[in-house]
C-alpha positions as CSV (number, residue, x, y, z in Angstrom):
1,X,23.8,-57.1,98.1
2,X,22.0,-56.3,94.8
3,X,20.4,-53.0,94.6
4,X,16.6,-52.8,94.1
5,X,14.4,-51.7,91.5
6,X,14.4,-48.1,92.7
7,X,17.7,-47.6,93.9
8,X,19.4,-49.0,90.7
9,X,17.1,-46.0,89.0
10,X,18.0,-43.5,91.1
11,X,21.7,-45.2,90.4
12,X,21.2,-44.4,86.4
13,X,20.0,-41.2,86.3
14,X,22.7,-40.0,88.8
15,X,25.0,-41.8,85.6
16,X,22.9,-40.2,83.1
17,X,23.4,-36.6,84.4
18,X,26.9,-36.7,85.0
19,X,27.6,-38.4,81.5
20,X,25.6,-35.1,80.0
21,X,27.1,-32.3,82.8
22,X,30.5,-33.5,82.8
23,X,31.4,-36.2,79.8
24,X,35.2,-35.9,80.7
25,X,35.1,-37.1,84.1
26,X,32.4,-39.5,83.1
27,X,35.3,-41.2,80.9
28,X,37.8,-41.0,83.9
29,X,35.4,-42.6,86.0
30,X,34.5,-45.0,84.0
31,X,38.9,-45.8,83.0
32,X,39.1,-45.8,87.2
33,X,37.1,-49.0,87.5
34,X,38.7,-51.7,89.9
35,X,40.1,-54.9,88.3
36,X,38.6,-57.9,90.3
37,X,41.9,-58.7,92.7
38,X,41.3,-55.0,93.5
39,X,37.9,-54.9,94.2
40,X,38.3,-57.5,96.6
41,X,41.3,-55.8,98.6
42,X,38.7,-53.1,99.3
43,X,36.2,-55.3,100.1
44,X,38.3,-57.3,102.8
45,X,39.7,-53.7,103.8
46,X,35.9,-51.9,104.5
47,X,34.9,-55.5,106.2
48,X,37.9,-55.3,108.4
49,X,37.3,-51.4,108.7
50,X,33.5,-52.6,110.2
51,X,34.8,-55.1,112.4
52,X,37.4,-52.4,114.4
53,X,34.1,-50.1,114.1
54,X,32.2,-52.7,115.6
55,X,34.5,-53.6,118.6
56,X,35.4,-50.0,119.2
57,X,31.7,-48.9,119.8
58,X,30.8,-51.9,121.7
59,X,33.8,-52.8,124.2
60,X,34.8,-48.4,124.8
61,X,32.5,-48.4,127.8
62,X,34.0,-51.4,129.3
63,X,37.2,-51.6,128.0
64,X,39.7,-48.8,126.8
65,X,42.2,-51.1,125.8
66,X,39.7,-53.4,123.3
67,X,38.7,-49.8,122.2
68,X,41.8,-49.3,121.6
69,X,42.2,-52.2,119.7
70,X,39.5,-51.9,117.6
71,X,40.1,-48.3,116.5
72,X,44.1,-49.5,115.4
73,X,42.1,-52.0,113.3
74,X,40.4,-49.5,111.8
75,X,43.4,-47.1,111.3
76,X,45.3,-50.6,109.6
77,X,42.6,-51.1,107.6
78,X,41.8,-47.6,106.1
79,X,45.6,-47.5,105.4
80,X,45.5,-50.6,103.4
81,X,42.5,-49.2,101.8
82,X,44.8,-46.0,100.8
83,X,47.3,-48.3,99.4
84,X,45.7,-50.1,97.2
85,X,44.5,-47.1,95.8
86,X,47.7,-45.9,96.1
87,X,49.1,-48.8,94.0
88,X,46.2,-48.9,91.8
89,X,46.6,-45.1,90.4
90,X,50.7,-46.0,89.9
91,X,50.0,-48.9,88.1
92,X,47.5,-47.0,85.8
93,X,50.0,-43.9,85.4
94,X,47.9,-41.5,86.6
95,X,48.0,-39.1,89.8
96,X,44.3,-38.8,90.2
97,X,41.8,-36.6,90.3
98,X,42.7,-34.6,93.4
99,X,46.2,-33.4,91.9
100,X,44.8,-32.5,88.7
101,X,42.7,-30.4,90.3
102,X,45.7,-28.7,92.8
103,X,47.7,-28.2,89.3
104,X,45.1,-26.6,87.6
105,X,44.6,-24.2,90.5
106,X,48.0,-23.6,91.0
107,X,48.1,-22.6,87.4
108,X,45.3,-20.0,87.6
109,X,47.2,-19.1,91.4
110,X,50.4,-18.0,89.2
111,X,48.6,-16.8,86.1
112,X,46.8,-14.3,88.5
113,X,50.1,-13.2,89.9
C-alpha cells in the first residue's frame, strides 16, 4: 500500500533529520536495506504473524485450544522473522546495531573502573 502525499512528507523529513543529526547511522541504515528474497520472508512472516493475531483474538473466547493455536503461529512466525534477520546480519558481516552499542558501553563500564 503506497503512502500518501502527506505521509511520504512526513516520511522525508523524518530522513532529512536523521541524515543531518546522526550521518553515521544514516549510512548504516541505509547499507541495512533488505535484498528483495528478504524483503519478502518478512512480508510472508508479518502476514502470517496477522493471521495467528487474528485467530487468537477472535476464537480465545470460544476456544482456548484455537487460541492456542493462533498465538504458536504467531510465536513461529516472529521467530522466522528473527532468523532472517539473523541470517541477513551474518551474511553482511556485521553484529548489528544493538551489540555495538553493548560494546561501546562496556568499554566506558571498564574505562570507569
Amino acid at each position: 500500500m503506497p503512502l500518501n502525499e502527506h505521509e511520504q512528507k512526513i516520511l522525508d523529513e523524518i530522513e532529512r533529520q536523521l541524515y543531518e543529526e546522526d550521518p553515521k547511522l544514516a549510512q548504516k541504515v541505509a547499507k541495512a536495506v533488505r535484498t528483495g528474497s528478504d524483503r519478502w520472508k518478512m512480508r510472508v512472516a508479518a502476514v502470517v504473524f496477522l493471521l495467528g493475531a487474528v485467530v487468537m483474538f477472535s476464537s480465545f473466547t470460544r476456544s482456548w485450544a484455537i487460541a492456542g493455536l493462533g498465538f504458536l503461529i504467531m510465536v513461529g512466525s516472529a521467530g522466522w522473522m528473527a532468523h532472517s534477520v539473523g541470517v541477513h546480519r551474518e551474511a553482511r558481516g556485521s553484529t548489528g546495531m544493538l551489540e555495538s552499542f553493548m560494546e561501546r558501553f562496556e568499554r566506558r563500564w571498564q574505562q570507569g573502573d
